[in-house]
C-alpha positions in Angstrom: -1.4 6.1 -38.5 -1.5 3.3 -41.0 2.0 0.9 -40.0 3.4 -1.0 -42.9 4.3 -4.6 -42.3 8.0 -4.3 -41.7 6.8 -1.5 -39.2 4.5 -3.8 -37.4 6.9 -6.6 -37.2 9.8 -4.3 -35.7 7.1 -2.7 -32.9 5.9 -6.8 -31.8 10.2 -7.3 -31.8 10.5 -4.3 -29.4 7.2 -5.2 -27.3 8.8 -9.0 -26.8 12.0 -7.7 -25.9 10.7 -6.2 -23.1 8.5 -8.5 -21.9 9.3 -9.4 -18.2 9.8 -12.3 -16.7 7.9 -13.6 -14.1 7.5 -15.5 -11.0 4.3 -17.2 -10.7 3.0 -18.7 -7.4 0.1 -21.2 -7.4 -1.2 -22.2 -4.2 -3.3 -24.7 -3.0 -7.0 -23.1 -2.0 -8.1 -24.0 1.6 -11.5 -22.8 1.6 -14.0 -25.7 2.5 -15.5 -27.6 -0.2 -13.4 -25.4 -2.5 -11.3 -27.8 -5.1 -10.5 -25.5 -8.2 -6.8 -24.8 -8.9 -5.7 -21.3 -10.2 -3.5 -23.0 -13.0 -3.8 -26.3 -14.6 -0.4 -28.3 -15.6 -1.5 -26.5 -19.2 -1.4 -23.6 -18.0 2.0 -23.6 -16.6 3.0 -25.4 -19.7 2.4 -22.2 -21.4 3.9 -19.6 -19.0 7.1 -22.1 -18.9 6.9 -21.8 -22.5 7.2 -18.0 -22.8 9.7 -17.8 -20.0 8.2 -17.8 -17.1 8.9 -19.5 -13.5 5.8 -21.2 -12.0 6.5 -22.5 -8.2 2.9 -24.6 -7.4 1.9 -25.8 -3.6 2.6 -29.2 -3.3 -0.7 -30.6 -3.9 -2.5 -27.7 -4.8 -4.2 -29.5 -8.0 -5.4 -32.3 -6.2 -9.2 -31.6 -5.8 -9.3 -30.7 -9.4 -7.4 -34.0 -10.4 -4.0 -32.3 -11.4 -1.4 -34.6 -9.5 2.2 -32.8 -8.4 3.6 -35.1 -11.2 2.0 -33.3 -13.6 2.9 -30.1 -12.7 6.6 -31.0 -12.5 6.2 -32.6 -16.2 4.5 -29.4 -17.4 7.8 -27.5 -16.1 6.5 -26.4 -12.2 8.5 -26.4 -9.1 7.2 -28.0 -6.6 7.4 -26.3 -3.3 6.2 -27.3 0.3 4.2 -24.6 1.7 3.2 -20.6 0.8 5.8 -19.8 3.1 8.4 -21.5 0.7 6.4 -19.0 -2.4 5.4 -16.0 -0.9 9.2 -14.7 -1.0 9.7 -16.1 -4.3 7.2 -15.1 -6.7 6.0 -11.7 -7.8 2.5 -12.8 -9.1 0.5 -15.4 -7.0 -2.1 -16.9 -8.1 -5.7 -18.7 -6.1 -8.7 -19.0 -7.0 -10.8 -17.8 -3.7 -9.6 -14.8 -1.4 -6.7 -15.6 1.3 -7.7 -17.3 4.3 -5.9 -18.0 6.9 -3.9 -20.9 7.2 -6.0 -23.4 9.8 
């Protein structure tokens, strides 16, 4: 079916108003010699920017030269551990597969 413009406009309305609004984790990987991050500050710079929450590890951008400041400037919250996130967040995010916590 061929959508005029007014048509289209009024579907992309409805689709944003139901976007959800999300909880997004970022944790710190602990996986030897592993030093990506899931999420640069960019990154949360852009969920913030559509509405989203994004709760990052404490230090969790460090091997990838991210420092917590960043994250709180690009609109993070800063939390200890990924027992302070885990309750909190419906999405998280890593970059390897979980490991156990040494």
């Amino acid at each position: 079916m061929l959508m005029t413009f007014y048509d289209f406009i009024s579907v992309e309305r409805e689709k944003k108003e139901r976007e959800e609004i999300m909880i997004i984790g970022v944790l710190k990987d602990i996986k030897t010699k592993e030093n990506r991050v899931a999420m640069t500050p960019a990154g949360v710079e852009q969920m913030v920017a559509r509405g989203h929450t994004v709760c990052v590890e404490a230090c969790a951008g460090e091997g990838s030269g991210f420092t917590d400041q960043e994250y709180e400037k690009a609109g993070a919250a800063i939390l200890a551990a990924p027992k302070d996130i885990y309750p909190k967040c419906a999405m998280i995010m890593k970059v390897k597969e979980p490991l156990l916590r040494r």
